[in-house]
N, C-alpha and C positions, 0 to 999 in steps of 0.2 A: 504494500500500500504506500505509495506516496503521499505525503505529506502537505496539503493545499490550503489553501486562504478558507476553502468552506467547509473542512473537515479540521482545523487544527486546536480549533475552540474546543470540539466535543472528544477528540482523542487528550487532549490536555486535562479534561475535568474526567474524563474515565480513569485517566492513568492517576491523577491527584487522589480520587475517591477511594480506587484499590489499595494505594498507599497506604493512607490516613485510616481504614480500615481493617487491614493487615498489620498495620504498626502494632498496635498494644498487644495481641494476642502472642505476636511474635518474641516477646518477651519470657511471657511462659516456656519459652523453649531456650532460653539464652542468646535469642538473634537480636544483634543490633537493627537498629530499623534502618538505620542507612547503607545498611547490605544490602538487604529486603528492596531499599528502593532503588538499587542499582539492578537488582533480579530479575526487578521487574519492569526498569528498562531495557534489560536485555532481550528478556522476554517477547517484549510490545517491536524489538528491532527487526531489522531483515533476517534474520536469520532466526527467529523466535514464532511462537504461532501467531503475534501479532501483521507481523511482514511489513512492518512502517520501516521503509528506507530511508537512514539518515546519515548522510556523509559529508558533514560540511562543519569542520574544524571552526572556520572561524566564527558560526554564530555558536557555537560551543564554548570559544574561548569568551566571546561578548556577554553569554549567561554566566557564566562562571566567575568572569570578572563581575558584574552586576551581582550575583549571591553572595558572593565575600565580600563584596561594601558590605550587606544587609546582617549579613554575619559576624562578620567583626566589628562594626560597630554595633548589633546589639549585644555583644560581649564584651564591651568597653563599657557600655551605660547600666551593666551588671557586673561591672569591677569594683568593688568599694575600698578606697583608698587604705583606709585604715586596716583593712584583711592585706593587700598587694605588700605597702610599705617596709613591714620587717621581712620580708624573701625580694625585697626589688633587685637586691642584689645577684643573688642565686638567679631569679627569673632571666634577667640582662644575661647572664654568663649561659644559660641555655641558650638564649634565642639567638646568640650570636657565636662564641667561641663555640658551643655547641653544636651549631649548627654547620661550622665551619669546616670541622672534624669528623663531623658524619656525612659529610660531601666529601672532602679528601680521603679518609679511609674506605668508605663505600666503591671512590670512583676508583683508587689505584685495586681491589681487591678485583673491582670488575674488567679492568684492565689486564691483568694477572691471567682472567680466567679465558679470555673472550679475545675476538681480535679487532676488537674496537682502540682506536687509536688513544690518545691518553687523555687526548682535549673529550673527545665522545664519552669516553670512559667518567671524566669529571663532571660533565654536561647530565650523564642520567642520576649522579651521585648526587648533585645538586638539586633537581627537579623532585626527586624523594626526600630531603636532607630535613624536612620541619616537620616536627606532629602537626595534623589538622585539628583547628579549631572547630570544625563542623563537628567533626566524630570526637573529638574529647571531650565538647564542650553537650553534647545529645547524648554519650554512653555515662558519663558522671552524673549530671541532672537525671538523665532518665533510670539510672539504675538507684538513685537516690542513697548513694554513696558518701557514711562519713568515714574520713580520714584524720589522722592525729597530726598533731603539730606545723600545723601550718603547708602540709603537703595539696590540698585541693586548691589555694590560691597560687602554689608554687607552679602546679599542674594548667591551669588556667590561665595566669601568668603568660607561660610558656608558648602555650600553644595559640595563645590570641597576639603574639608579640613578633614569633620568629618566619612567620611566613613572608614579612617583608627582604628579612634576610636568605632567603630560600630563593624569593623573586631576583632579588639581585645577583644573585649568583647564578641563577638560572640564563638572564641578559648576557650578564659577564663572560662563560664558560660558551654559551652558544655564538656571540659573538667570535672566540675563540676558534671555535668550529669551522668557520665561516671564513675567517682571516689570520688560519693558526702563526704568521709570519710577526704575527703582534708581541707576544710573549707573555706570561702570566704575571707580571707586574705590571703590565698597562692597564688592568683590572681596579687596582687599589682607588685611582682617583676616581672612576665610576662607583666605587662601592662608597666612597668616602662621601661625594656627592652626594647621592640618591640619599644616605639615610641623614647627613646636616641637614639637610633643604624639607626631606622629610618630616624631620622631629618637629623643627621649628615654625614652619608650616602646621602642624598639627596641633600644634599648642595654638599658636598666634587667631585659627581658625576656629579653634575651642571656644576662646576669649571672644570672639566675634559671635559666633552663635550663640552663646550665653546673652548675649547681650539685644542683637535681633530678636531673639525669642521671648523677652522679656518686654522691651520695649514698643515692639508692633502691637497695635491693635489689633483685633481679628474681632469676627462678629462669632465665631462660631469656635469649640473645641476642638471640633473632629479637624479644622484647619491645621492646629500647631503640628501634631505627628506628618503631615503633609511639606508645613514650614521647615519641618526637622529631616526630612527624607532629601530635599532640594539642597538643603546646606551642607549633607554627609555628601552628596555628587561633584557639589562646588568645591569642597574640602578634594577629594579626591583625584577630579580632573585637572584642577586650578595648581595642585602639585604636583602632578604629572607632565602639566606643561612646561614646569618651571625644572624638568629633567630631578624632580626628585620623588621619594616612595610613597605613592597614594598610598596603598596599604598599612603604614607605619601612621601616615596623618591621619586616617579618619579612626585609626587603633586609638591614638594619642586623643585627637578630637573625643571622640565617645566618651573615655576615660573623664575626662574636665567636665565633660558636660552630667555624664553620671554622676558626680562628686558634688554636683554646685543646686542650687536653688531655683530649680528654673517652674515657666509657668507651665501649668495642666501635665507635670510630670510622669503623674498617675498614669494618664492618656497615652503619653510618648512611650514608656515603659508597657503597658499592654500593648501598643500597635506593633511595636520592633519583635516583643518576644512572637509574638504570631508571624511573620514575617521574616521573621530569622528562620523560623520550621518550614513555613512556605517554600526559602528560596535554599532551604537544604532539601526539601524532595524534589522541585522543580530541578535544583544541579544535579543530583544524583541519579534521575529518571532521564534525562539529557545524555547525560556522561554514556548510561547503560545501555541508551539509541545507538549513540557514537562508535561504541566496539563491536565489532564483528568475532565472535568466540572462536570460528574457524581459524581467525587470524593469530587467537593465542595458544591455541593449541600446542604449535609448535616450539615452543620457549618456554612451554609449563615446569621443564625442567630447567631451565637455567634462571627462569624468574624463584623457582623455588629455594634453588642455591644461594641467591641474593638476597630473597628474603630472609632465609633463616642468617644468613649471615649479617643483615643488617640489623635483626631482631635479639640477636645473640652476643655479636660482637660491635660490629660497628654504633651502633646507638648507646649500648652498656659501657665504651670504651669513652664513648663523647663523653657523656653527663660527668664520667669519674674523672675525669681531666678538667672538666669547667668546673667540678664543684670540690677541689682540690682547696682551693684556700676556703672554705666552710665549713664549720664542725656541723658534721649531720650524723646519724647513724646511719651505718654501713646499710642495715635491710630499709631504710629510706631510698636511699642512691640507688639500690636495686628497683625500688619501686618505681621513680621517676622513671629509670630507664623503662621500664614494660610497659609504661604509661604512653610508647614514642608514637601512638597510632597514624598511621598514615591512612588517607580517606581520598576526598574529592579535589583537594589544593595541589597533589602531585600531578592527579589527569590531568585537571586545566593546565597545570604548567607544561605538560608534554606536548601539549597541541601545539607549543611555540616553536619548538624544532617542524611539526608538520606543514605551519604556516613558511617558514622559510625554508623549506626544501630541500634541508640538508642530507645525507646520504645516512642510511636506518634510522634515518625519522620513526618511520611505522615501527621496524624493532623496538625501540626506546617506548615508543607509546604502548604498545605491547607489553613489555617487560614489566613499566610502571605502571599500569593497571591490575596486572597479577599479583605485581607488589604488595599495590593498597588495599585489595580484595586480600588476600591471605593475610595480611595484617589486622585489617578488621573483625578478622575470620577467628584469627589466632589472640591475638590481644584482647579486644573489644569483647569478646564471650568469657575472657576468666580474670579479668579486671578487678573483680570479686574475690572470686577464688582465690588468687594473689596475693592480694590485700591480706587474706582470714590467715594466708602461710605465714608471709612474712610480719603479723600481730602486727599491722597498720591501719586497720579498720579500727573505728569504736562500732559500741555496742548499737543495732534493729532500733531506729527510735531517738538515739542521740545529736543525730545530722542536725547542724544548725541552717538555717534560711538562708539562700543567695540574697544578696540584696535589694534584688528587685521581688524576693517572694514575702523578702520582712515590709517590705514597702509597699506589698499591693495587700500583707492578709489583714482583714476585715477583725481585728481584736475587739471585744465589747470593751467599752467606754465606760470607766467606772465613776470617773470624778468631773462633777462639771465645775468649773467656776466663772463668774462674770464681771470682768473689767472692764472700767470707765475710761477713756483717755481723757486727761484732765486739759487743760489751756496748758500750749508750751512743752507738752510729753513729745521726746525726739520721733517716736513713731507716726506724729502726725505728719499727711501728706506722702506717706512713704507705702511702696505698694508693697501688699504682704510676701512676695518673693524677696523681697530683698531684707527682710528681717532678723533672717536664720536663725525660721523659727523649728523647735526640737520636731525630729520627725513623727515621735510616739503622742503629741498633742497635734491637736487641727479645731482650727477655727469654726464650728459649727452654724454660727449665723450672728450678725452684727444687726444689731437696734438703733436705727438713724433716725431722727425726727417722727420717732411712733412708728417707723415702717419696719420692715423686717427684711434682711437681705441674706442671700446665698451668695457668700465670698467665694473667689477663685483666686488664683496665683495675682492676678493683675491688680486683684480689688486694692483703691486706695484709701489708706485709714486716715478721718477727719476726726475734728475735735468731737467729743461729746459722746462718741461711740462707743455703744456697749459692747461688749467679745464675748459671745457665751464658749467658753473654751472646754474640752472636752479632752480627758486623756488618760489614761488604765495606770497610772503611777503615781503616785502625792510630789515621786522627786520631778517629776516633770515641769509641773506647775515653776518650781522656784526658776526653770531654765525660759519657763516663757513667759517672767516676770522681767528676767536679763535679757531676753532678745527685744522688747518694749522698752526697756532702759527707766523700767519702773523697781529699782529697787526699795526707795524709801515705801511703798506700798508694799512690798514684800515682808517690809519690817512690822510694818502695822496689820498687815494679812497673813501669818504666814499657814 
């Protein structure tokens, strides 16, 4: 079946519906769902009972790029500072030395074996070399996994950080390919580039959107996650053009804007986390069109070589190398390493050899499909299991909240209290986002002139306003006497 303008709509919502419906069940059995929805792209492909023919690299690479905005920054806007802060250290030494080590070890092991040249050899080493944030970030939430000592921010960290540096090496090393007469230190100033221009772009872009999103008017809620989806694109192409790492800016973006006070946040936080699932089965169900199974047939055995060997050695060799100056325990560092899952960010990146033309393009995209499917096959089902061996699990029930699930659950309100702004209180004029007010209190409804109002992030507080404040803790109240800059009333109320 070919693929057309009047059938793409209803093979997209068939293939979406099977997903989203075989997902949960599939758990009972230990399959990640993002196998599943690769399964079942293969399936719906030319060579499956489906027979929908799909061979076309580059709107593969244009989805994929498009699902990783959606994806990493909704895993930046569920990063919370204060969990990332004490592993920032550790998390950087993955995403980068890490990363770098399981590209060179990877690429000369496949060099070694294979008679791909050294630059090819580093080119597929690179293109595998990042855990994916798709599959880390849907096998951890979804299996509702806790971990000790700060190992699930370490993991997350990681895996929502290093795929910029995957990309660039990816650029780098196929460049290489392309022009092997350049040599492997004409690389450094592109790598150095992309991620300066990167970071700082990403912040700078952060601080912008904090600020658009707060100060625009809109008539309507449902507009801001709309405002905020336009500003992750801006963030991302707008450093792209400037020759440095969308993927690192709208990583860094998310991160700021997750951390800060913005307006109808609730809003934004529900629409991404939906949307981040969205454009993980939409890539994954893409990806699974894209391969042709006949094609990997033939490399099942050398893809499996590489795999075990990157799952064994090459990844268990990075982590213990980058996390060298860290006191961790020994079955920690094992953990991380078994954590390295490789998902949907290696295919996309293999499409990039296929788009330029290079000589076993198809091998490589081949190889690295096999890769990431027996990875998720392998890792992703005993992630658990793992955990229970190496006594880095806590106990059924002790898993604390991601921050977007502490921030969207619905806790009953036990304390109300009602404050005046008197003449001269600094909070007058001042719109309640920018109060930094405690997240475990919220403003239930403000009493203006005998009327009654429903505050939102914009609402601006005038003299004489009642606050009917609402909030499940007694220590709350004192922090959102301090965010009003009502302490003398703290004293006489406390």
């Amino acid at each position: 079946m070919n693929i057309t303008i009047e059938n793409i709509i209803l093979i997209g919502s068939v293939l979406l519906l099977i997903s989203i419906i075989l997902g949960k069940p599939s758990y009972r059995f230990g399959i990640p769902t993002l196998l599943l929805f690769l399964t079942i792209g293969m399936l719906a492909g030319s060579e499956g009972i489906g027979g929908i023919y799909f061979d076309n690299p580059e709107i593969a690479q244009f989805i994929g790029i498009v699902s990783l905005n959606f994806i990493l920054f909704s895993g930046g806007l569920d990063t919370k500072w204060p969990s990332v802060k004490p592993v920032l250290k550790e998390g950087i030494a993955l995403s980068t030395m890490g990363v770098l080590l399981t590209a060179l070890g990877l690429g000369y092991f496949v060099h070694l074996i294979t008679d791909f040249t050294l630059f090819e050899s580093l080119l597929l080493g690179a293109i595998v070399s990042s855990t994916d944030a798709a599959a880390v970030f849907s096998i951890l939430r979804g299996k509702n996994l806790a971990l000790k000592k700060n190992l699930r921010p370490t993991l997350e960290l990681e895996s929502g950080s290093n795929d910029p540096m995957a990309y660039v090496l990816t650029i780098a090393f196929l460049s290489l390919v392309q022009q092997p007469d350049k040599g492997l230190f004409s690389i450094i100033p592109l790598f150095l580039l992309q991620m300066t221009i990167g970071a700082i772009s990403g912040l700078l872009f952060g601080k912008l959107s904090k600020w658009i999103i707060n100060k625009i008017k809109l008539d309507f809620e449902g507009l801001y996650p709309v405002l905020t989806i336009a500003l992750m694109f801006i963030t991302f192409s707008a450093t792209d053009s400037l020759y440095g790492n969308g993927f690192l800016a709208i990583y860094i973006c998310s991160v700021y804007l997750g951390n800060q006070n913005i307006i109808h946040k609730n809003t934004i936080l529900r629409m991404f986390d939906g949307l981040a699932w969205l454009m993980q089965i939409v890539l994954f169900l893409t990806l699974g069109l894209l391969v042709f199974p006949s094609q990997i047939i033939p490399y099942i055995g050398l893809g499996l070589i590489i795999s075990l060997f990157l799952i064994l050695v090459a990844r268990p060799l990075a982590v213990f190398i980058s996390l060298i100056p860290f006191k961790m325990k020994l079955r920690r560092r094992f953990y991380i390493s078994w954590v390295g899952l490789r998902g949907a960010v290696p295919i996309v990146f293999a499409t990039y050899p296929l788009l330029a033309g290079i000589d076993k393009a198809n091998i490589i995209f081949n190889i690295v499909f096999f890769v990431a499917i027996s990875s998720v096959l392998i890792q992703g089902t005993t992630i658990s299991l793992v955990a229970k061996w190496l006594k880095v699990g806590l106990p059924e029930g002790a898993k604390k909240p991601t921050p977007s699930e502490a921030f969207l659950e619905e806790h009953p309100k036990t304390i109300l209290r009602e404050i005046i702004l008197k003449k001269d209180t600094d909070a007058i004029g001042k719109q309640i986002v920018d109060l930094n007010f405690p997240k475990n209190a919220i403003i239930a409804m403000i009493e203006r002139d005998d009327n009654y109002l429903m505050p939102n992030g914009s609402t601006t507080l005038e003299e004489n306003d009642k606050l009917v404040v609402l909030t499940d803790k007694l220590e709350n109240i004192e922090e959102v006497y301090l965010s009003l800059k009502l302490q003398d009333e703290l004293r006489l109320h406390p």
